[in-house]
C-alpha positions as CSV (number, residue, x, y, z in Angstrom):
1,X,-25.4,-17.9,9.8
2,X,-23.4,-16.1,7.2
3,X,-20.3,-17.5,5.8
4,X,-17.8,-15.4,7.8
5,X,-19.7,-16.0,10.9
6,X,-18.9,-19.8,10.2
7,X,-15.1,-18.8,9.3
8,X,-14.7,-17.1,12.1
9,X,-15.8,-19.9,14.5
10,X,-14.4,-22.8,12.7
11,X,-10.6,-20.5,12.5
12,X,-11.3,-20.0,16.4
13,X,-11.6,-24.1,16.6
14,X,-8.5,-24.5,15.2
15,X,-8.8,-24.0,11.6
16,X,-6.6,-20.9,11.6
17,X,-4.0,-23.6,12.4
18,X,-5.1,-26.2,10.0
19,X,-5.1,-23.5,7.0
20,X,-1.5,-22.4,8.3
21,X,-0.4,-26.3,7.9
22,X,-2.2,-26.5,4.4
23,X,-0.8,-23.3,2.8
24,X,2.7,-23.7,4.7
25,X,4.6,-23.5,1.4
26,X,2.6,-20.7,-0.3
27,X,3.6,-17.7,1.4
28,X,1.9,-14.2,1.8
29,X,2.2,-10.9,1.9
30,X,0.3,-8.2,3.7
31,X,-0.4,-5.2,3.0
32,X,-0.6,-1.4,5.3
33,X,-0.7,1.9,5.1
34,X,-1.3,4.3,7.8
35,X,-0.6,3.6,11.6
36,X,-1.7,5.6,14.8
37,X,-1.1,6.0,18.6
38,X,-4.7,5.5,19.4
39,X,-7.1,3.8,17.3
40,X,-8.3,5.8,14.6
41,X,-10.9,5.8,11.4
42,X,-8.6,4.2,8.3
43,X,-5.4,3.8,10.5
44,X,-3.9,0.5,12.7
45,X,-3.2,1.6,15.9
46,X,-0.1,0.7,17.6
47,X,-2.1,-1.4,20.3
48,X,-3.5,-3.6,17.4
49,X,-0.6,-3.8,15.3
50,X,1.8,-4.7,17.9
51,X,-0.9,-7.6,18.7
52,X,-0.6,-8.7,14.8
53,X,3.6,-8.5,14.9
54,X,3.0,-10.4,18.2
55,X,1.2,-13.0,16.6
56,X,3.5,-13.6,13.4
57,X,6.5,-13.6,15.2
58,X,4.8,-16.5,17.7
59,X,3.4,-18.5,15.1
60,X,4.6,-17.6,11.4
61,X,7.9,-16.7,9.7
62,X,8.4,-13.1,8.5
63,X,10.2,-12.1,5.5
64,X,10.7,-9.6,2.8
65,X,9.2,-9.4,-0.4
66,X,12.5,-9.7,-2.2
67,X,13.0,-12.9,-0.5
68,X,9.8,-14.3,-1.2
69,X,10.9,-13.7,-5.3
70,X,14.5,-15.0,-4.7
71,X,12.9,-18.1,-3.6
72,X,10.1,-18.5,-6.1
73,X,12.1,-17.6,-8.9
74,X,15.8,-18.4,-7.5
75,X,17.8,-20.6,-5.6
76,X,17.4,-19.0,-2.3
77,X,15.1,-21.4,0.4
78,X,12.1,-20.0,2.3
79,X,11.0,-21.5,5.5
80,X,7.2,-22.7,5.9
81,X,4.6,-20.6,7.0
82,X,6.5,-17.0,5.8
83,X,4.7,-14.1,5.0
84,X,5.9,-10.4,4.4
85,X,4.8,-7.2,6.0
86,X,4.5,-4.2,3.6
87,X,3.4,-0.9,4.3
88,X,3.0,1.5,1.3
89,X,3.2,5.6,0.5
90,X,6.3,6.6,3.0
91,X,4.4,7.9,6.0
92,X,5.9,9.1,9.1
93,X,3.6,7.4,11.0
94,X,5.8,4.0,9.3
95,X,9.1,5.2,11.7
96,X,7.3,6.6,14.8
97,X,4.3,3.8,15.3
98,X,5.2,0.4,13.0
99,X,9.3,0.5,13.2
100,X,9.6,0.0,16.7
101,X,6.9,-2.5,16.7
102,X,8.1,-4.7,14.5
103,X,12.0,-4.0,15.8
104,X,11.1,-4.9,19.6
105,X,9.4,-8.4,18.2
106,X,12.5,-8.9,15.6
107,X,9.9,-8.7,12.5
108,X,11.6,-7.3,9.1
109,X,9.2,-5.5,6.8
110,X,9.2,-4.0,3.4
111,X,8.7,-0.1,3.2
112,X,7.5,1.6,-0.3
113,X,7.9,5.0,-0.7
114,X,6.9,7.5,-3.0
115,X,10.6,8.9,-3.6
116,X,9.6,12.8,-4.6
117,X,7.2,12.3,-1.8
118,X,10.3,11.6,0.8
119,X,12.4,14.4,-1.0
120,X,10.0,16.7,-0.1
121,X,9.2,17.3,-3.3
122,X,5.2,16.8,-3.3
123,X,2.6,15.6,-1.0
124,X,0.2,12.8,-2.1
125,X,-2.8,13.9,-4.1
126,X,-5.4,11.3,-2.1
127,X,-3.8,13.5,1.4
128,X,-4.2,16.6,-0.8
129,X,-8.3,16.4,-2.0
130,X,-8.3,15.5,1.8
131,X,-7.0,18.8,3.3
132,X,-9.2,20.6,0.3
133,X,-12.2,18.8,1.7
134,X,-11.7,20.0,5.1
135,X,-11.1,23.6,4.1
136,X,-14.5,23.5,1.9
137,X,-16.4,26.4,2.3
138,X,-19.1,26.7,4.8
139,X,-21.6,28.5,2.3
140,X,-24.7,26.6,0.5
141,X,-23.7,26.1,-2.9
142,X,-23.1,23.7,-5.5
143,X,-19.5,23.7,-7.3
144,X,-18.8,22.2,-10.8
145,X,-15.4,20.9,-10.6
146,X,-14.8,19.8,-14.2
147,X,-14.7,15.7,-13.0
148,X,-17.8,16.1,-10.6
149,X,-20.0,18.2,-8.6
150,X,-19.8,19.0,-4.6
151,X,-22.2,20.8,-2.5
152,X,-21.3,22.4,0.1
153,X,-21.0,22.5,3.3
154,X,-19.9,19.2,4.1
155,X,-21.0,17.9,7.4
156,X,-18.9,15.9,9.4
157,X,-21.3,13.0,8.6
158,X,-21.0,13.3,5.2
159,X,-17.1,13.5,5.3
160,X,-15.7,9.9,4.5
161,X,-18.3,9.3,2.1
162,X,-18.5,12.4,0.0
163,X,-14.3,12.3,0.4
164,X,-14.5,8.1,-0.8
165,X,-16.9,9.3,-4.0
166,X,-14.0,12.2,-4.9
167,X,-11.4,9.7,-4.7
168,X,-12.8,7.1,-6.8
169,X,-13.1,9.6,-9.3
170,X,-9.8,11.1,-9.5
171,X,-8.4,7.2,-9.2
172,X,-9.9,6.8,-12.7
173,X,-8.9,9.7,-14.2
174,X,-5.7,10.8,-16.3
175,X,-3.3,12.1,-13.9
176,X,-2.6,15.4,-15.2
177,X,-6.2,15.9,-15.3
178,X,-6.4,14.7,-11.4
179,X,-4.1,17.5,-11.1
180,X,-5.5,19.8,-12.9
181,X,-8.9,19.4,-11.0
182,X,-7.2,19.7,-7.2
183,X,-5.7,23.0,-8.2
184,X,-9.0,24.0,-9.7
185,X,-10.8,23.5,-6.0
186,X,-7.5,25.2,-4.7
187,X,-8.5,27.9,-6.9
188,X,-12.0,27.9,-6.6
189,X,-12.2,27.7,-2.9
190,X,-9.2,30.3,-2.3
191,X,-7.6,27.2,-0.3
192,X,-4.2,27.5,-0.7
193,X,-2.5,24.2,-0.4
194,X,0.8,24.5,1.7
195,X,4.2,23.5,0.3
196,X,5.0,20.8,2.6
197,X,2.4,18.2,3.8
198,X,1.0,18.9,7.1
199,X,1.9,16.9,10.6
200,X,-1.0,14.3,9.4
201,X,0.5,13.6,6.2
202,X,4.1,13.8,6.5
203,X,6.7,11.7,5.1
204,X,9.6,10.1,6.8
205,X,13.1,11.4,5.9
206,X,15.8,9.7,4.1
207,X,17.7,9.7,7.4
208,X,15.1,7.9,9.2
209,X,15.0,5.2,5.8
210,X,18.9,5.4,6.1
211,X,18.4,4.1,9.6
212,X,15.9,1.6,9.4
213,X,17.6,-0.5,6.4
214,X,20.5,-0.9,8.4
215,X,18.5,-2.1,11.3
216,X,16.8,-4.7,8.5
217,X,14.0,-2.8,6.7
218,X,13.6,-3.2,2.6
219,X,12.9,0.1,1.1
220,X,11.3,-0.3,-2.1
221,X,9.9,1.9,-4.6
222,X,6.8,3.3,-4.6
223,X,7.4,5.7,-8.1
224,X,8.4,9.5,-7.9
225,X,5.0,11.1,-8.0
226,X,2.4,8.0,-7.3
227,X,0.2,8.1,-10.4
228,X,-1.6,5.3,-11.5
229,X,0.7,4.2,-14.0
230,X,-2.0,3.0,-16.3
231,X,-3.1,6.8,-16.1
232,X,-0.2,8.5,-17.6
233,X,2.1,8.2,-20.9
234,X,4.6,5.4,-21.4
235,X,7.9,8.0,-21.3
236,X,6.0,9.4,-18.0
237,X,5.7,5.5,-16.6
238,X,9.6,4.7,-17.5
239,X,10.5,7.9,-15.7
240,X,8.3,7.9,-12.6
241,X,9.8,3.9,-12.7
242,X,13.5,4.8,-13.1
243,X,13.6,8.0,-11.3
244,X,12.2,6.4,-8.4
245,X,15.0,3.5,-8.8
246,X,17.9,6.1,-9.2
247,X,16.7,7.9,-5.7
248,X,17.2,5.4,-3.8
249,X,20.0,3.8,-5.1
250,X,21.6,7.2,-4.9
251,X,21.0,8.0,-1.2
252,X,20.2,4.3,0.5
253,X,22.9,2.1,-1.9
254,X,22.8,-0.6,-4.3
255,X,20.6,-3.3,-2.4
256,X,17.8,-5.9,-3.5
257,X,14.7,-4.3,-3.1
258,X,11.1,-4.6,-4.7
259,X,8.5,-2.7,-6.6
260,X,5.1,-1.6,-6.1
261,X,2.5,0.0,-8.5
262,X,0.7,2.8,-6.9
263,X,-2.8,1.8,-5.9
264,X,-2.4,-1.4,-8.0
265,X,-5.7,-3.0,-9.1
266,X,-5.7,-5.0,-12.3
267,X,-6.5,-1.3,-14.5
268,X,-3.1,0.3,-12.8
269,X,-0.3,-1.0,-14.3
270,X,0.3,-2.2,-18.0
271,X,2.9,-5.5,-19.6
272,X,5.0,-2.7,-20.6
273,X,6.4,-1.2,-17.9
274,X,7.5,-4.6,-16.1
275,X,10.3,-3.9,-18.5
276,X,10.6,-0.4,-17.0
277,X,10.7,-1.9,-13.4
278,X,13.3,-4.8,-14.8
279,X,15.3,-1.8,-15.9
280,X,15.7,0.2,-12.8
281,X,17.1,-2.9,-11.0
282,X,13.4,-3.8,-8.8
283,X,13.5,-7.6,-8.1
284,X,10.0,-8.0,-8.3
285,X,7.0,-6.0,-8.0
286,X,3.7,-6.3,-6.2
287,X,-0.1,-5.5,-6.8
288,X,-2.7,-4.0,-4.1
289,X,-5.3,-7.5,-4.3
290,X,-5.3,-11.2,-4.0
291,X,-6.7,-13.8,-6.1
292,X,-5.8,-17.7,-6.9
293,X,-3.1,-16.6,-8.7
294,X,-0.7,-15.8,-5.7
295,X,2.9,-14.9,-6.9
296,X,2.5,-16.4,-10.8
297,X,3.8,-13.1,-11.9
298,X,7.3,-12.4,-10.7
299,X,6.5,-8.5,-11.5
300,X,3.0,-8.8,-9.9
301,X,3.1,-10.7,-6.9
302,X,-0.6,-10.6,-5.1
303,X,-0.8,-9.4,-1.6
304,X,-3.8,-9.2,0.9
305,X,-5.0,-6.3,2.4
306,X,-4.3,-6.2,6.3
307,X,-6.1,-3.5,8.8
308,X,-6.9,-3.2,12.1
309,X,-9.7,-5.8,12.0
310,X,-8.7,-8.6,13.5
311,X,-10.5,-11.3,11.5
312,X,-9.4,-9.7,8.8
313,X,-6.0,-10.3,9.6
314,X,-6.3,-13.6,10.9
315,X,-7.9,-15.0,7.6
316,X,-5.5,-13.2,5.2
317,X,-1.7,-14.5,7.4
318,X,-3.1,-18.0,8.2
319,X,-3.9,-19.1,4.7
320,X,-8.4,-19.5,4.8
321,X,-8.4,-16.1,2.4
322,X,-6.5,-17.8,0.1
323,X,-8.0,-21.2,0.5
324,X,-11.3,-19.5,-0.4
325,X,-10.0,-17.4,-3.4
326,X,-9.0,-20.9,-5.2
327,X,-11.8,-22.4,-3.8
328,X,-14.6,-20.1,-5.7
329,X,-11.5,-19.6,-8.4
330,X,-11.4,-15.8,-7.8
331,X,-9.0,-14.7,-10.2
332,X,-8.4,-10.8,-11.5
333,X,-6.9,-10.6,-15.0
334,X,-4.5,-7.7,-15.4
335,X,-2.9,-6.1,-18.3
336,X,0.1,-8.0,-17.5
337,X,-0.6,-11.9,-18.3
C-alpha cells in the first residue's frame, strides 16, 4: 500500500481530526486559482468548492492573510485551527463562481490581482500562449520559436502537455524575452492576439473588487504585469511592486492587505524586493509552496496548494501535509533567508 493510500485511510479514521488538534496553533493558507460551473480540467468547480467552504466553515476558522501576519508578527490574537483562502491572478470566474460561495457560508478570502491585468491593460501571458496554442496552424510543420520548437498540428491529445512543456519554458525565461517569443508565434502564425482577454480569461472589474471588500474580501497585490520578479531588472521589480500598491490604494482605499509573488517558487522572487513590497505598504507577502518553514518569513509566508481533489484538500487544511513536511524536514531555500 502506498503512503497516501495509508494517509488517506488513517485521515478517514480520524486522523484528519487528530492532525487538526496537533497543528491547532500553526495556521495555513490555501491556495486557488481558476473556478468553474461544472467540473473542468485545471479549474474547482462550484459543486466541489462549495463542499471545501462547507467544510472549513463546519470545522476550522477562516481568516485573511493579513491577519495571519498581524498575529505572528503583532499583537493581534488568532483563534485555533485558522487557515486562509487565497485565490491568485484576478479572474472573473473569482466574482461569479468563488464569491458567493464563500459569502453564503460567511468565509472571508484573500483575492490577488494582477492590477494592469484588472485595468484592462493586459491579459496574462500563461492565458495568452494558451489562445496561440489553440489557433496553431493545422499544416505539418515544424516552427523554431527562438526558446523552443513546436510541430504542428497539435492534437487535442497532445494539448495540455505540449501547452505544460511551452509554459515551463517561458516560466524560466527573462520576461521581455517571454514576450518577445509570444509575439513572435503571433507573428509567425498570423494569429492576431485580441486586445482584451477573451470570456475564458477575463478579469473581474474594479467595481466588482469595490464590492466584494466591502462585503469582507482582502484584495491584495498580485504586481502590475505578473512577471516573475526574479526574471526582470530591480527598477522593473520596484515598479511592478509599487505600481501595483498605488492601484489599489488609489481606487479600493488605504486598507491592510498582503502581497504575493507571481508564480512564487523559491527562483521567483529575490531579498531585495521585500524592501520594495515593505515600501508600497503590503503587510506581508506569500510564496506559491510549503515546506517546514511555514510563515518564518513575514514577506514569504508558505501556502499549500488546494484543487479540486479532495484528498488533496483534506491533507493540506487539517494539518497531515504539514506534519509530513517537518517530518521528512522538507524545506525550500529561497533567495530571501
Amino acid at each position: 500500500m502506498n503512503i497516501s493510500r495509508w494517509v488517506k485511510i488513517v485521515g478517514e479514521a480520524g486522523g484528519y481530526a487528530l492532525s487538526r488538534a496537533i497543528t491547532a496553533r500553526r495556521p495555513r493558507i490555501l491556495m486557488y486559482h481558476r473556478f468553474s460551473r461544472l467540473p473542468k480540467n485545471g479549474y474547482v468547480s462550484a459543486e466541489e468548492f462549495e463542499w471545501q467552504v462547507r467544510y472549513i466553515a463546519r470545522h476550522l476558522n477562516p481568516v485573511t492573510v493579513s491577519q495571519i501576519a498581524s498575529s505572528l508578527y503583532g499583537s493581534h490574537e488568532l483563534p485555533r485551527n485558522s487557515v486562509a483562502i487565497t485565490v491568485d491572478d484576478g479572474y472573473q470566474d473569482f466574482y461569479s463562481i468563488a464569491w458567493p460561495i464563500l459569502k453564503k457560508y460567511g468565509v472571508p478570502a484573500t483575492f490577488y490581482v494582477t492590477t494592469g491585468f484588472v485595468s484592462g491593460d493586459l491579459w496574462l501571458w500563461p492565458d495568452q500562449l494558451r489562445y496561440l496554442l489553440m489557433n496553431a496552424p493545422q499544416s505539418e510543420a515544424t516552427f523554431d520559436l527562438g526558446l523552443f520548437h513546436i510541430q504542428t498540428p497539435l492534437s487535442a491529445d497532445d494539448f495540455e502537455s505540449e501547452f505544460w512543456r511551452v509554459n515551463q519554458i517561458l516560466l524560466m525565461a527573462d520576461d521581455a524575452q517571454k514576450l518577445q517569443c509570444l509575439a513572435s508565434m503571433a507573428r509567425t502564425w498570423q494569429v492576431e492576439l485580441p486586445k482584451r482577454p477573451p470570456e475564458a480569461f477575463k478579469p473581474v472589474t474594479w467595481d466588482q473588487l469595490k464590492e466584494m471588500q466591502a462585503e469582507g474580501l482582502e484584495v491584495g497585490g498580485h504586481t502590475v504585469t505578473h512577471p516573475s520578479l526574479a526574471r526582470v531588472s530591480s527598477e522593473q521589480a520596484r515598479n511592478e511592486i509599487l505600481g501595483c500598491g498605488k492601484m489599489l490604494e488609489k481606487t479600493l482605499g488605504n486598507v491592510t492587505r498582503s502581497f504575493c509573488y507571481p508564480n512564487g517558487t523559491p527562483d521567483d522572487f529575490v531579498g531585495e524586493q521585500v524592501q520594495f513590497v515593505k515600501d508600497a505598504g503590503f503587510s506581508c507577502a506569500v510564496v506559491a509552496f510549503a515546506d517546514d518553514g511555514e510563515h518564518r518569513q513575514r514577506y514569504a509566508m508558505r501556502r499549500h496548494a488546494s484543487s479540486s481533489d479532495q484528498f488533496q484538500f483534506l491533507k493540506a487544511v487539517s494539518g497531515i501535509e504539514l506534519l509530513g513536511m517537518k517530518f521528512r524536514g522538507r524545506h525550500l531555500e529561497t533567495r530571501y533567508e
